[in-house]
C-alpha positions in Angstrom: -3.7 43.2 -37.3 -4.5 40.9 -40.1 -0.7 40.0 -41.0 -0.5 38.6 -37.4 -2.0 35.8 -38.7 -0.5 35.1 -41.8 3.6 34.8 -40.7 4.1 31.5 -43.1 3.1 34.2 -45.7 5.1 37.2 -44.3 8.4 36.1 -42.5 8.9 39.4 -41.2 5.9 39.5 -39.2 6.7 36.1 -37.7 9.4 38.7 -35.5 6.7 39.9 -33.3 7.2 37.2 -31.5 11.0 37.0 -31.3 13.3 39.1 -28.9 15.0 40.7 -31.6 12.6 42.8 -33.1 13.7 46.0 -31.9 10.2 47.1 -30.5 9.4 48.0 -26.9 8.1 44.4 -25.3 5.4 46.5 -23.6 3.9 47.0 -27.3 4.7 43.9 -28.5 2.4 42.1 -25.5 -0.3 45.0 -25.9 -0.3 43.9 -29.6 -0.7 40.2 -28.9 -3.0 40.7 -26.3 -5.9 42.4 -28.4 -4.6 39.5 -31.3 -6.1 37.0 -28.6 -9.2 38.6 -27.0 -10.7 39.0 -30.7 -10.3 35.4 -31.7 -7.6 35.9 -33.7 -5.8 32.6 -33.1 -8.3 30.3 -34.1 -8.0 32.3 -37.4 -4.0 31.9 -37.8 -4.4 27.9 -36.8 -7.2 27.4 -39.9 -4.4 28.9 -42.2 -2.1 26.8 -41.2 -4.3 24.0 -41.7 -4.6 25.1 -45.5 -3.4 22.7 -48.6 -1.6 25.8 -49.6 -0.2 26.4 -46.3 1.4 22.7 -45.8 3.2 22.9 -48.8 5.0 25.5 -47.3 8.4 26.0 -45.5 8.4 23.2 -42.4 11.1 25.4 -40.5 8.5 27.8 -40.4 5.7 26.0 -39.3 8.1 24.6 -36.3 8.8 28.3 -35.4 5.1 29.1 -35.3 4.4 25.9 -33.0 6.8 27.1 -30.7 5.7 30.9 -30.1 2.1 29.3 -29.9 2.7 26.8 -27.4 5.6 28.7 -25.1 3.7 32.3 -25.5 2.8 32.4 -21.8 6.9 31.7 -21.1 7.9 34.0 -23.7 5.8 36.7 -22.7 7.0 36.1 -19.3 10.6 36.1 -19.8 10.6 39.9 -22.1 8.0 41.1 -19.0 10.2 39.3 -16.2 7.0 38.1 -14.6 4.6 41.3 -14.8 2.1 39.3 -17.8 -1.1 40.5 -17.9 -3.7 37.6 -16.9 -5.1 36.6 -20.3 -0.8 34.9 -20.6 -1.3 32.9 -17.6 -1.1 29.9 -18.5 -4.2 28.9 -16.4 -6.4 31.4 -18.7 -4.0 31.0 -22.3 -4.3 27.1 -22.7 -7.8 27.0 -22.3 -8.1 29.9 -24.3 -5.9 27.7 -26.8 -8.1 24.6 -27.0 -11.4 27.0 -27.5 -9.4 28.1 -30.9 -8.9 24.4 -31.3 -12.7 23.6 -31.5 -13.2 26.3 -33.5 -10.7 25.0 -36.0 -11.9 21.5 -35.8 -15.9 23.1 -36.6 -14.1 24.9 -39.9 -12.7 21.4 -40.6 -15.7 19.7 -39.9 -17.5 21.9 -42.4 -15.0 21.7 -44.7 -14.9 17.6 -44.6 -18.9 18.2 -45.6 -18.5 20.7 -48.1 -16.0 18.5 -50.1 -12.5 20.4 -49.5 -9.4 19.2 -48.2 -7.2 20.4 -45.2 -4.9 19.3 -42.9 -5.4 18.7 -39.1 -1.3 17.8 -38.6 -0.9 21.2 -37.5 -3.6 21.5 -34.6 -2.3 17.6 -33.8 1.4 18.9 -32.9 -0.2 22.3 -30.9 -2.3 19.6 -28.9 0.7 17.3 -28.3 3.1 19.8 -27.5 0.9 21.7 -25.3 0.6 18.2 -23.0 4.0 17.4 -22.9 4.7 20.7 -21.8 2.3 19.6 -18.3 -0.8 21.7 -19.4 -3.0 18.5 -20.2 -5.6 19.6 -17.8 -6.0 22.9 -19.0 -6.5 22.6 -23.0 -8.4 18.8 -22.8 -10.5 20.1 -19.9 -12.0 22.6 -22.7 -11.6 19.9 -25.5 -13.2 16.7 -23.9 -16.7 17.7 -22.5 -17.4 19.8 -25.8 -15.9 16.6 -27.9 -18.1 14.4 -26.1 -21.0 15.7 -26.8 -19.8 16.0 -30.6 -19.2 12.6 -31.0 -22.5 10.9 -29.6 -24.1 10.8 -33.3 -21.8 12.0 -35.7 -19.6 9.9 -37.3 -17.7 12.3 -39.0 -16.9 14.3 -35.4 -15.8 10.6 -34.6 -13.3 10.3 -37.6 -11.9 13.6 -36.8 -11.4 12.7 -33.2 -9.7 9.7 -34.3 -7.3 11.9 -36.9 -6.8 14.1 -34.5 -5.0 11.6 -32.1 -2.9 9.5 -34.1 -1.3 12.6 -35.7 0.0 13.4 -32.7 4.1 12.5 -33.3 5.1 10.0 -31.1 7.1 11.8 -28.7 4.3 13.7 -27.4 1.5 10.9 -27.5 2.0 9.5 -24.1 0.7 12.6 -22.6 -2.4 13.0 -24.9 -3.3 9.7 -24.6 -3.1 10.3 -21.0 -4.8 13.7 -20.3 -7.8 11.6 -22.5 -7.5 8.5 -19.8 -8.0 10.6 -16.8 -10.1 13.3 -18.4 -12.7 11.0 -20.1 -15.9 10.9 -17.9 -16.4 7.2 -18.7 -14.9 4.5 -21.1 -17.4 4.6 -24.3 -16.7 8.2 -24.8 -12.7 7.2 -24.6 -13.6 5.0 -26.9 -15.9 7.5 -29.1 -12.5 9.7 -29.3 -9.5 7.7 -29.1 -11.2 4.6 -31.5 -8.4 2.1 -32.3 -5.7 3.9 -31.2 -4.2 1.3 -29.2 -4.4 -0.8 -32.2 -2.6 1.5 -34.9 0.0 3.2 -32.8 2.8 1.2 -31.3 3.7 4.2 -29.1 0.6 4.3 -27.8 -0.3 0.5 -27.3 2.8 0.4 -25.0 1.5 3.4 -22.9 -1.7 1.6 -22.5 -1.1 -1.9 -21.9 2.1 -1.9 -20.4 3.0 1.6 -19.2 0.3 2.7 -17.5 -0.5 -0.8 -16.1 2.6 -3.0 -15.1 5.3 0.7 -14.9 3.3 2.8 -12.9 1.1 2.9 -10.2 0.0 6.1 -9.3 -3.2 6.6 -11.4 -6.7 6.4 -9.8 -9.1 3.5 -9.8 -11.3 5.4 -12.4 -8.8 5.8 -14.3 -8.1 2.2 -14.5 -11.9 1.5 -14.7 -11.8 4.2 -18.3 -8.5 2.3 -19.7 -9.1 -1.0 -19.4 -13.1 -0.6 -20.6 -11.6 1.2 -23.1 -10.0 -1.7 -24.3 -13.0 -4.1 -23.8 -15.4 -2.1 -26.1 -14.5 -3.4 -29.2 -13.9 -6.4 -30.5 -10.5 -6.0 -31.8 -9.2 -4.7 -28.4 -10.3 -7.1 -26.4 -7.5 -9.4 -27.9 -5.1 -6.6 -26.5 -7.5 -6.4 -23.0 -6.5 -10.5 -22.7 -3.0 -10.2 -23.2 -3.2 -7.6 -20.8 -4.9 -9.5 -18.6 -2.5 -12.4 -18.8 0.6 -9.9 -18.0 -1.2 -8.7 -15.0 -1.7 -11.8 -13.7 1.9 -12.8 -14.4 3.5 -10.4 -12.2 0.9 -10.8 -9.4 1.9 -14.4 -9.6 5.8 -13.6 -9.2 7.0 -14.2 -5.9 10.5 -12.0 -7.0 7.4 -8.6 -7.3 5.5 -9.5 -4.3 8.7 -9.1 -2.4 10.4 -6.3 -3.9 7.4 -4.2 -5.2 5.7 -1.7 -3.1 2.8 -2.5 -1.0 0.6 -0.2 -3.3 2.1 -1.2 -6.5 0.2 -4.8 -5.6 -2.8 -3.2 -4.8 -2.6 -1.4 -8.1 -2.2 -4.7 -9.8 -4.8 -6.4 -8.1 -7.4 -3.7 -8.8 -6.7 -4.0 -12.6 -6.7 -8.0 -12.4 -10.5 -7.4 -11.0 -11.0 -5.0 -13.4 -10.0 -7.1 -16.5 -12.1 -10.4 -14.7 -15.1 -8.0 -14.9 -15.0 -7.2 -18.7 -14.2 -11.1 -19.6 -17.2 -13.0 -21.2 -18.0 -16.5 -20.7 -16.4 -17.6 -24.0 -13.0 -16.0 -23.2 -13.4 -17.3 -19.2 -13.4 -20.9 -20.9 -10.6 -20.7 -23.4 -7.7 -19.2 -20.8 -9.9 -21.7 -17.5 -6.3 -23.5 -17.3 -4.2 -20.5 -17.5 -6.5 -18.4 -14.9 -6.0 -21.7 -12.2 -2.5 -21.7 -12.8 -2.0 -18.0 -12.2 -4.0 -18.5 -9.2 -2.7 -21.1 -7.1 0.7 -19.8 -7.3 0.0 -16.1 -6.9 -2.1 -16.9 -4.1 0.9 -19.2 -3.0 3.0 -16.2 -2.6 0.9 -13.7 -1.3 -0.1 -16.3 1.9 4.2 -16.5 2.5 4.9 -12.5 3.1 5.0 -11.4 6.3 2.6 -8.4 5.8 -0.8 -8.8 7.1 -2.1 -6.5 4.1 -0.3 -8.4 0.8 -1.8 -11.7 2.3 -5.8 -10.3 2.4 -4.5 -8.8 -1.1 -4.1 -12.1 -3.0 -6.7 -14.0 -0.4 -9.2 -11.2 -2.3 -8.3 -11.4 -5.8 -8.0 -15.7 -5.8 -11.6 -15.8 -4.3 -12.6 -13.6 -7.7 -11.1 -15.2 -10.0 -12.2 -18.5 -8.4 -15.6 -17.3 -8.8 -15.2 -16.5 -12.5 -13.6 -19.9 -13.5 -16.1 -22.0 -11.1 -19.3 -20.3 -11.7 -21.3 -23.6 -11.1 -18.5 -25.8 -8.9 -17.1 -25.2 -5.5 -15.3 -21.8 -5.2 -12.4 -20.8 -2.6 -13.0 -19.0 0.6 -10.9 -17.3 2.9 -11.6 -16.2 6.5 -9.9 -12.4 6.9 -11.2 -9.1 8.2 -13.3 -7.0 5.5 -12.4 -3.3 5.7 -13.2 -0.7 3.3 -10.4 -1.8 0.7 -11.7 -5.1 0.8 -14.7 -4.2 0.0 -13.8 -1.7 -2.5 -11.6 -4.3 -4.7 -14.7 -7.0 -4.5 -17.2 -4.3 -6.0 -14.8 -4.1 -9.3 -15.6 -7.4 -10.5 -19.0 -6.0 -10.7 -19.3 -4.5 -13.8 -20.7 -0.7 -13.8 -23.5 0.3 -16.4 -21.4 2.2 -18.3 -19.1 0.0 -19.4 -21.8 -2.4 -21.0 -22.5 -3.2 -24.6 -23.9 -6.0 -25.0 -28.2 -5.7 -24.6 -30.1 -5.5 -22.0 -30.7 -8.9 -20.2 -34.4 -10.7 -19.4 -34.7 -10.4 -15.7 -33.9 -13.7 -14.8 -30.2 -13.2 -16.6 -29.5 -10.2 -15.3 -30.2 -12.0 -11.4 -27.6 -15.1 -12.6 -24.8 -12.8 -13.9 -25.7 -10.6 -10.9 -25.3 -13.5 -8.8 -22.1 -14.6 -10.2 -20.3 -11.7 -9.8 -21.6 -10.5 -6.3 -19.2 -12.4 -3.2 -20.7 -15.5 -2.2 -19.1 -15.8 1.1 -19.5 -13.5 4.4 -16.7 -12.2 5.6 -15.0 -12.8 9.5 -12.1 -12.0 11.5 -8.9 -13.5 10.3 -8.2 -16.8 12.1 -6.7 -18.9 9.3 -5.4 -18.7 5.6 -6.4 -22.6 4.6 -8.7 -22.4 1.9 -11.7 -24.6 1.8 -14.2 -25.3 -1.2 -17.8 -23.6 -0.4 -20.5 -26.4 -2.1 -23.8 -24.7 -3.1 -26.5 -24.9 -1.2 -28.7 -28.2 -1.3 -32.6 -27.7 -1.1 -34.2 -26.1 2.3 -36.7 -28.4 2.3 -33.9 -31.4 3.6 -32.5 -29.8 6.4 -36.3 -29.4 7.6 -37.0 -31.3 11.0 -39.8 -31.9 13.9 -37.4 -30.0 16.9 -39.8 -26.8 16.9 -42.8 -29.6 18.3 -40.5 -29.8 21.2 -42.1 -28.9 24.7 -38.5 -26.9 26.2 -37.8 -27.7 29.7 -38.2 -25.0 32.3 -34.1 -24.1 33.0 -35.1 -20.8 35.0 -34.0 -22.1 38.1 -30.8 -23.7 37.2 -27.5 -22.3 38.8 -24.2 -22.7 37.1 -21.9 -24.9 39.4 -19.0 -23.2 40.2 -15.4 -24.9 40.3 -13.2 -24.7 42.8 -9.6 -23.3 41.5 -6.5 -24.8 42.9 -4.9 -23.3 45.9 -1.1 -24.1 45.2 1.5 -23.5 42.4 2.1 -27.7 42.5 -1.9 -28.1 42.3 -2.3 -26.6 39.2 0.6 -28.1 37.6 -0.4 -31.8 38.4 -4.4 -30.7 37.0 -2.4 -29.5 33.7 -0.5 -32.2 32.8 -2.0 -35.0 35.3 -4.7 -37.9 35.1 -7.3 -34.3 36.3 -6.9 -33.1 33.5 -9.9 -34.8 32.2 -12.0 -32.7 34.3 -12.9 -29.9 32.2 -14.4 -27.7 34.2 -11.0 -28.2 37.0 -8.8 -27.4 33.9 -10.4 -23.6 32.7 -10.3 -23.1 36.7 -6.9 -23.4 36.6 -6.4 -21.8 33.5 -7.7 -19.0 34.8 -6.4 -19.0 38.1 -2.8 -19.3 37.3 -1.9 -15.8 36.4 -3.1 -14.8 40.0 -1.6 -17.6 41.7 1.8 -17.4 40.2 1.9 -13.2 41.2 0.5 -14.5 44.8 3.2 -17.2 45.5 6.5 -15.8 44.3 8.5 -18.3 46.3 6.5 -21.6 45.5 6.4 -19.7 41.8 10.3 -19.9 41.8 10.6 -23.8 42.8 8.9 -25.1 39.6 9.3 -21.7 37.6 11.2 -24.0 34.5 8.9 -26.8 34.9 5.5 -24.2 34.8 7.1 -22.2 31.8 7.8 -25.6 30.1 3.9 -26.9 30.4 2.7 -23.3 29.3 4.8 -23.4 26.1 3.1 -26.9 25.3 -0.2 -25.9 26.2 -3.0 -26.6 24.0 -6.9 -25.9 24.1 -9.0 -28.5 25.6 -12.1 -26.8 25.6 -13.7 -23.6 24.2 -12.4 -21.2 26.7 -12.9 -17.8 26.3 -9.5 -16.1 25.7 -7.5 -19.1 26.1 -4.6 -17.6 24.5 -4.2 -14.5 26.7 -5.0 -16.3 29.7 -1.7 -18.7 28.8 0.3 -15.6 27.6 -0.6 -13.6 30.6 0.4 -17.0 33.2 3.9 -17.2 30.6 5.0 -13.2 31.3 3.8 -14.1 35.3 6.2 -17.0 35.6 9.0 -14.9 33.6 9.0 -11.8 36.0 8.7 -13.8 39.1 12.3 -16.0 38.2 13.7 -14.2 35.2 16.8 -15.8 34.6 16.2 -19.5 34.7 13.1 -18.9 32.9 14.5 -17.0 30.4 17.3 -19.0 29.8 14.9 -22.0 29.1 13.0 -19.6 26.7 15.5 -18.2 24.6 17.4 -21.9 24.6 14.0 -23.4 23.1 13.3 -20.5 20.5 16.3 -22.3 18.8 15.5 -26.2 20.0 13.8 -29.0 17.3 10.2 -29.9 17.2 8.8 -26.2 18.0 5.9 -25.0 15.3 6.2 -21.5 14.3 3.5 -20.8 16.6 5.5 -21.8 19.2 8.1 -19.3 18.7 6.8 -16.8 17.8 5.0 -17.2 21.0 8.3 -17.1 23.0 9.2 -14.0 21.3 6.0 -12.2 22.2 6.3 -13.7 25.7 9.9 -12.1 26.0 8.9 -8.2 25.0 5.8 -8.4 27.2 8.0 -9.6 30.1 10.9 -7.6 29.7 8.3 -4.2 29.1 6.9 -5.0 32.7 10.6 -5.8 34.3 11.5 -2.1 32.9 8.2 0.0 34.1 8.0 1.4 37.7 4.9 0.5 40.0 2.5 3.2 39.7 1.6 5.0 43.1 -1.9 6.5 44.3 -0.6 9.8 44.3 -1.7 12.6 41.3 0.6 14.8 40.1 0.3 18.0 37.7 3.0 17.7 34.5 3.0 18.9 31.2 5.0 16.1 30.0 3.6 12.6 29.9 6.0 9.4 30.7 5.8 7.1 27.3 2.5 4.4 27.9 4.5 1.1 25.7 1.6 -1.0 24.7 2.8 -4.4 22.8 0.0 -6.1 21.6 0.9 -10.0 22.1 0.3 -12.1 18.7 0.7 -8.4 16.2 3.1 -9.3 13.5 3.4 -5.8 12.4 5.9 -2.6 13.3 3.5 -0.2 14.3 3.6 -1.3 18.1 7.3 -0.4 18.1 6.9 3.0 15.8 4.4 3.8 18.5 7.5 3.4 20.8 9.9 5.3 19.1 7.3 8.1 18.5 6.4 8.1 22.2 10.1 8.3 23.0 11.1 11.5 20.6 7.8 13.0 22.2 8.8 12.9 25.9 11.9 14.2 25.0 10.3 17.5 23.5 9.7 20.5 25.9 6.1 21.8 25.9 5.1 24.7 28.2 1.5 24.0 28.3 -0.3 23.2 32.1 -0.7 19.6 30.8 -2.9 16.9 32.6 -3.0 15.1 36.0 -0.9 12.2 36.2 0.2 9.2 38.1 3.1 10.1 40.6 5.6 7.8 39.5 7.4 5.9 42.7 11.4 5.1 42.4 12.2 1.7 42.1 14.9 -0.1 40.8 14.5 -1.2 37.2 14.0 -4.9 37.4 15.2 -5.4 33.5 18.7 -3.9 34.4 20.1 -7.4 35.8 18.2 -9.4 33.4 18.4 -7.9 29.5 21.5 -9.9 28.9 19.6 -13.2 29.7 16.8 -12.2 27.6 18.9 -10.4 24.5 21.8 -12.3 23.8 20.9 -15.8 23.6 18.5 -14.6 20.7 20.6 -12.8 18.8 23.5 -15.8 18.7 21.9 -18.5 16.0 20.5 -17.2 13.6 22.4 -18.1 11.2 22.1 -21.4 12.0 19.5 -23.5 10.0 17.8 -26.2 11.7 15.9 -29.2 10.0 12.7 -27.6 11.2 13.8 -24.1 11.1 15.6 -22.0 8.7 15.1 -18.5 9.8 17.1 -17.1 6.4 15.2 -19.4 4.1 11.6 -19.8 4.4 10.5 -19.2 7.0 11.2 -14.9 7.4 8.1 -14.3 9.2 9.6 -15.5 12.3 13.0 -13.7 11.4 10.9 -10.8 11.2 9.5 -10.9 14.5 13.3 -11.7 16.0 13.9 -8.2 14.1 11.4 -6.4 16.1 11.8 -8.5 19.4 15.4 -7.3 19.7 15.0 -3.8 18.3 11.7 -3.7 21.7 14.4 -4.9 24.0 17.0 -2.7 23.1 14.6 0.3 23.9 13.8 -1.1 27.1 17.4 -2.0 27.9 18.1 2.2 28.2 19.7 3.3 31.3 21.4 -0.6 32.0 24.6 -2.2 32.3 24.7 -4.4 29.2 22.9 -1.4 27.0 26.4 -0.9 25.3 27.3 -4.5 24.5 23.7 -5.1 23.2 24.2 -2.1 20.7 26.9 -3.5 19.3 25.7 -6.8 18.8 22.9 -5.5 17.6 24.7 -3.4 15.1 26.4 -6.3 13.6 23.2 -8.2 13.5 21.9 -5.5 11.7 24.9 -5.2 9.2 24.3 -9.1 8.3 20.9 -8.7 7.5 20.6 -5.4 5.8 20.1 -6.3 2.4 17.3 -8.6 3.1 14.5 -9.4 0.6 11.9 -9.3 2.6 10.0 -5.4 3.8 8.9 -6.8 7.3 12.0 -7.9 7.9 14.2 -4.3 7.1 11.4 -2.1 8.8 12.5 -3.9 11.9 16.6 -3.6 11.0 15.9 -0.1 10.9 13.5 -0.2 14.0 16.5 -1.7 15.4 18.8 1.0 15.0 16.7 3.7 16.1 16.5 1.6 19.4 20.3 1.7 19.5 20.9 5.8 19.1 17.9 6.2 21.8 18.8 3.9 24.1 23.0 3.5 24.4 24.7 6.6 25.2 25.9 9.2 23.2 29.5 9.2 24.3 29.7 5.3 23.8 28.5 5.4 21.1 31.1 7.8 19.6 34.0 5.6 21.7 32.8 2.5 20.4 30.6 2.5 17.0 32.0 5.7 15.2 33.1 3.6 12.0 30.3 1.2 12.3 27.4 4.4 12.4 29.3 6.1 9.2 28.9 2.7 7.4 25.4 2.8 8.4 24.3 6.3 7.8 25.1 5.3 4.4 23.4 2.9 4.1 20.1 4.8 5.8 20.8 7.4 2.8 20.6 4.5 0.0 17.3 3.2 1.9 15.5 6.2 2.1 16.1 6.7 -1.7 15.8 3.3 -3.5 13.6 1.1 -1.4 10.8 0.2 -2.6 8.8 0.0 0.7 7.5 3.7 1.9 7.8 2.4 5.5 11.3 1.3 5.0 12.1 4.5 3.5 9.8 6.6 6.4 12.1 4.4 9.2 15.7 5.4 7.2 14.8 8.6 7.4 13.6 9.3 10.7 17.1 7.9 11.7 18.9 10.1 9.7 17.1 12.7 11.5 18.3 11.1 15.0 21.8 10.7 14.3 21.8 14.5 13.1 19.9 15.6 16.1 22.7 13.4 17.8 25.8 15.4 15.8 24.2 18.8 16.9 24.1 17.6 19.9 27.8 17.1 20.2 28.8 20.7 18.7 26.7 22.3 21.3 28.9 20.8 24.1 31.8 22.8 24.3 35.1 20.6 24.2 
């Protein structure tokens, strides 16, 4: 047993471990298994770390790295699975790193005692053993003893230090980050990695640029370790600025806000806080200019995507670094809806305990820097994205006045006066646009009214339907009324049903028309789906009904600028077409009725889908203004589901597939989740045997397409939508083989 740890002295023994040894592998194992449960390999590491023992042969020494490291596989491999537990690598690697610490305790003693010897050899076993994946296993038995190691003792600290940058460079990505994500906190990363970052290129580029700008995958802690890491000493804080400056670069980029994933920019943002939270007032003021630049045109192109989620992204991280470069001035303020990742990106410019060096602070400090780094600003719903400066408060004593002397009058008998709505269609439209339309109280009357009235009066409805639809589309809030705009939306879809055609001809023609805000139509749009969803849904009847399969509820919320309305749609679809055998609930009975959309979709479809390309001087939906291209996406992609079962389904599936084709490489994520929204619309809603008659070449083309989405995009939604439609257009091939020809 004591030659089993001397090979570099005795070749032959070095065989044991090889496959051509001539010994029964059962032996062999049994041999190396009592070699580890007494200790043994801590022993045969210390040799290797000898003066004598590093002059030696270096082929050796590689040999002996590799049966050390790939035992477990070895052993394996002779026993074709059957290892007994102590080789599983869950139980050998940490087995491993307790040898380690007992070889780094002999060095450690050694180091006092005034003799030499090498650590280059335990270095490699610990780098080779975390490229291999097993960083979890041998620094989850290193680190916490290591820790505690290094609190007081410098010379723990030096060996710590040695012990790292030996590592060859090949393997020192995956020490450096099995000590990132292991590390309880950043001083004791900084206790055992020391300047790392500053003596090895290797890993400098894994910590500032690898793990920050390449990947995005690693936890918030983790970020919180790394980049405190790098602000606890002075001569890494020049590396935590330039850092900080290449952060701030590519959140500014409007080429990575539109072609990086979603949480790729929240990644980024959380380090930007991060960094902010570590800076000192000294560094604030020498990169003030720089900071403002980065801000105004990151937060420039954050406010342009169409993605409700990138836009409250760089609305967050402006406000902070507004409040670090105007600590005394006006800061920015943004009105959005605080959720929990909100709120969890504002606490990181907060900086934790653990992270501080500097001393403790006299009360009244520690309440200014508290101050400066808390959110000034409550948070509301999202109404607007204009920024406007927030001046500090002035003295309470100045807004003080005499009102509370003020006898209040005795209102407990008042009655609200109630106004009188308009009776007739031609009423309401002369109090709208009229010389009564200075009567307030007449003009929420009829706002309210005129859903009702319009339903009430088909006929009188149809008469001025063009003329009503044209004062709706230009109607703007007089007063304060509650729910103004889904009192004008609702009247809009009212007017639409009751005289489709005309109506929608004058919509669709003004979606394209000069002098129309964004607003306007995107208003149109929503006005379109909402119509066309009621056109398309039967009347519901008082009768109940027991069924176990529920008819599709579509629910479009009017003014959403997102896809999940229309995923909703296509999930709700694939569901009623699945069988379930369960008693199910009570339902509506369901009355047959002619679908009122059937006549129409061509008047509503068509029109929209014909000038797109076509920039106006106002309007340029394939330049700037994508958000409302966006919204055509998913308009069209609605209507083609509700078009199923009509005339013109088959015509609008082509079109649409062309329209889809001419867009498909866009820029923009909003915009290609609805492209593909669009063409799972088109294989639920047109036929299967026109589609085969009429868009075989077209759907090959495509499918390959889908296959490139689902593997490159950078959007996960993009890639969830591509692959669902995969999945439809092989449910559609099965389909076809089960029908016998």
């Amino acid at each position: 047993m004591q030659s089993l740890f001397l090979p570099f002295k005795r070749g032959r023994n070095l065989k044991l471990f090889s496959s051509s040894s001539g010994l029964d592998p059962r032996e062999v194992v049994g041999v190396l298994e009592q070699f580890l449960q007494q200790d043994r390999l801590s022993a045969l590491l210390w040799e290797v770390c000898q003066p004598q023992a590093q002059a030696g042969c270096l082929e050796l020494q590689g040999g002996l790295l590799n049966k050390v490291v790939c035992l477990p596989e070895h052993v394996s491999n002779k026993l074709q699975g059957k290892n007994p537990p102590v080789f599983f690598p869950q139980n050998y690697f940490p087995l491993l790193g307790d040898a380690v610490l007992q070889v780094l305790e002999k060095i450690s003693d050694s180091l006092r005692g005034g003799l030499d010897c090498s650590i280059s050899f335990v270095s490699h076993v610990l780098g080779k053993v975390c490229f291999h994946g097993w960083q979890k296993e041998i620094l989850g038995v290193l680190v916490p003893r290591l820790t505690d190691l290094t609190k007081s003792d410098y010379i723990w600290q030096r060996i710590c230090w040695q012990l790292v940058e030996s590592v060859p460079d090949r393997w020192m990505e995956a020490v450096v980050l099995g000590f990132v994500q292991l590390a309880p906190e950043a001083s004791v990363l900084s206790r055992l990695l020391g300047n790392l970052v500053v003596k090895n290129k290797k890993a400098q580029f894994v910590v500032a640029q690898k793990m920050l700008l390449l990947q995005y995958g690693h936890t918030t802690a983790v970020l919180q370790n790394l980049l405190g890491y790098l602000s606890l000493d002075s001569i890494r804080r020049t590396l935590l600025l330039r850092v900080l400056q290449e952060l701030l670069e590519t959140w500014s980029s409007s080429s990575a806000v539109k072609h990086s994933p979603a949480e790729q920019q929240l990644y980024i943002s959380k380090a930007i806080l991060i960094c902010l939270s570590h800076l000192k007032e000294p560094e604030i003021a020498s990169c003030r200019q720089e900071l403002l630049t980065s801000m105004m045109e990151g937060v420039k192109c954050h406010l342009e995507s169409s993605l409700p989620p990138l836009r409250r992204l760089g609305m967050v991280v402006a406000e902070s670094i507004s409040l670090k470069i105007n600590t005394e001035g006006p800061v920015l303020k943004f009105e959005y809806e605080e959720d929990d990742e909100t709120r969890e990106l504002k606490s990181l410019l907060v900086q934790t305990p653990s992270f501080c060096v500097v001393p403790s602070l006299p009360d009244d400090d520690k309440s200014e820097k508290a101050g400066a780094a808390l959110p000034l600003v409550p948070e509301s719903n999202e109404k607007s994205y204009t920024a406007t400066p927030v001046m500090p408060d002035e003295e309470s004593d100045a807004e003080l006045d005499s009102d509370d002397d003020f006898i209040p009058y005795d209102m407990s008998e008042d009655k609200e006066l109630k106004i009188k709505a308009p009776m007739y269609i031609r009423d309401c439209i002369e109090v709208l646009t009229g010389s009564r339309s200075e009567d307030v109280d007449k003009w929420e009357a009829t706002v309210k009214a005129l859903e009702s009235l319009v339903r009430r009066n088909p006929a009188a409805t149809r008469e001025v339907s063009v003329e009503l639809a044209k004062i709706l589309l230009h109607l703007e809030e007089k007063t304060c009324i509650e729910g103004f705009v889904e009192l004008r939306q609702r009247a809009q879809v009212a007017v639409l049903t009751t005289d489709p055609i005309p109506v929608a001809k004058y919509l669709t023609s003004q979606f394209y028309s000069l002098n129309y805000s964004l607003r306007q139509r995107m208003d149109i749009l929503d006005v379109l789906v909402l119509a066309a969803q009621e056109l398309s849904c039967p009347k519901f009847h008082g009768k109940t009904k027991h069924s176990g399969v529920q008819k599709p509820c579509i629910q479009l919320l009017p003014g959403s600028d997102s896809s999940k309305g229309w995923r909703r749609i296509v999930d709700e679809r694939i569901k009623s077409k699945t069988r379930r055998f369960d008693t199910g609930q009570s339902r509506v009975e369901l009355v047959s009725c002619p679908n009122g959309f059937n006549s129409v979709a061509g008047y509503f479809f068509f029109p929209l889908i014909q000038h797109f390309d076509r920039p106006l001087t106002t309007f340029d939906l394939l330049g700037e203004d994508h958000l409302v291209l966006g919204r055509l996406v998913h308009t069209l992609a609605v209507l083609m589901y509700l078009a199923v079962n009509t005339v013109a389904v088959t015509a609008m599936g082509k079109a649409l597939l062309e329209f889809v084709w001419a867009l498909r490489f866009h820029t923009d994520s909003y915009v290609r989740q609805g492209l593909l929204s669009c063409i799972s619309s088109l294989l639920l809603s047109v036929p299967t045997e026109r589609i085969l008659a009429d868009m075989t070449e077209e759907l090959l083309e495509t499918q390959s397409w889908l296959g490139d989405v689902m593997e490159k995009d950078p959007d996960g939604d993009c890639r969830r939508l591509a692959l669902q439609n995969l999945l439809l257009m092989e449910n559609l091939k099965n389909k076809l083989e089960a029908v016998p020809s």
